[in-house]
C-alpha positions, 0 to 999 in steps of 0.5 A: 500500500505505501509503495503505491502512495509513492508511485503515485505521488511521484507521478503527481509530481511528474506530470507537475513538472511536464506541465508547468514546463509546458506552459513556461515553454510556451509563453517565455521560450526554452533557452528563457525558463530556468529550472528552479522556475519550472519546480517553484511554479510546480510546487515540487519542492526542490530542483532534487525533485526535477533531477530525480525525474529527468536528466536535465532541462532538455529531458524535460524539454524532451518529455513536453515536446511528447505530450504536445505530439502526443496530443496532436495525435489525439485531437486527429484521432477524435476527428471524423474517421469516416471517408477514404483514406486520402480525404483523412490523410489530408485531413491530418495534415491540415489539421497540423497545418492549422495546428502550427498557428496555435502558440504551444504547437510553434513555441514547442514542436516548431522554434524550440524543438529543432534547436533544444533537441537538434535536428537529428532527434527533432527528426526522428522524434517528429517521425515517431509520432508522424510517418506510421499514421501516414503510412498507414493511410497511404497503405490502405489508399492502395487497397481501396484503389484511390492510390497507385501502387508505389514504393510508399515508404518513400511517399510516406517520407516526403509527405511528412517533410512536406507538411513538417517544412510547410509548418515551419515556413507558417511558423516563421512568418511574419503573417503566419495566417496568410502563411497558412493559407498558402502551405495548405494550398500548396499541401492540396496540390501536392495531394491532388496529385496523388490521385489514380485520375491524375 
């Protein structure tokens, strides 16, 4: 019974730490927000706390950029799943697309999560969480015919470099809505000629 106490405070005091980072991150940047502020704003004590969950700032850093991705995914998971696969394809990378106007998606995934965790891991990261829903889709647009048969690994690839550039080009902009607009009409031409008709 008290082991379980422990775990779960500790979790508690996890997801404290993963949550005041995550709003500090958002509104003051990374290389701006210092730990003993993350723990003060948490209410976890002492940095021991901090230290005793993550390596370092970047680890935390690391774990609020996978929740963000994480809820991404589960906002797209709750949209309509109806239709054929490239109509919910391009709905999720519009739906990223839209995303990469909100302050959390660009502060986190967008500015900071290139230059805190370097290109490599912000790649591989974005590919976790990316390329297997995309895929997938891709895969099953082959089954139902609205897609030719073609080596889908590579598709799959491009697709997600395409709408990761395409969110940093909104997110860098001066205009970010205006941006927007012109990324999803590029997105919609490149997916237009996905089709078997084109």
């Amino acid at each position: 019974m008290r082991a379980a106490v422990v775990a779960e405070r500790a979790e508690a005091t996890r997801e404290a730490l993963i949550a005041t980072a995550r709003r500090l991150f958002v509104h003051k940047g990374y290389f701006a927000t210092g730990t003993e502020e993350i723990v003060a704003a948490a209410g976890v004590g002492t940095r021991g706390a901090l230290y005793h969950h993550f390596a370092d700032k970047r680890a935390l850093f690391l774990a609020v950029f996978e929740r963000v991705e994480e809820d991404l995914l589960a906002s797209a998971g709750g949209a309509d799943t109806t239709g054929d696969a490239l109509t919910l394809l391009r709905g999720g990378l519009l739906g990223f697309l839209n995303a990469s106007l909100t302050p959390e998606v660009q502060r986190i995934l967008l500015i900071d999560g290139p230059a805190v965790l370097g290109w490599q891991q912000w790649r591989a990261t974005e590919k976790r969480y990316g390329l297997g829903a995309i895929r997938a889709l891709l895969e099953r647009a082959v089954a139902e015919g609205s897609l030719s048969a073609q080596p889908l690994d590579a598709l799959a690839h491009i697709l997600l470099a395409a709408v990761d550039e395409a969110a940093l080009f909104i997110a860098g902009a001066d205009d970010p809505p205006a941006a927007r607009e012109q990324a999803v009409t590029a997105v919609e031409r490149l997916l237009a000629g996905l089709t078997t008709g084109s």
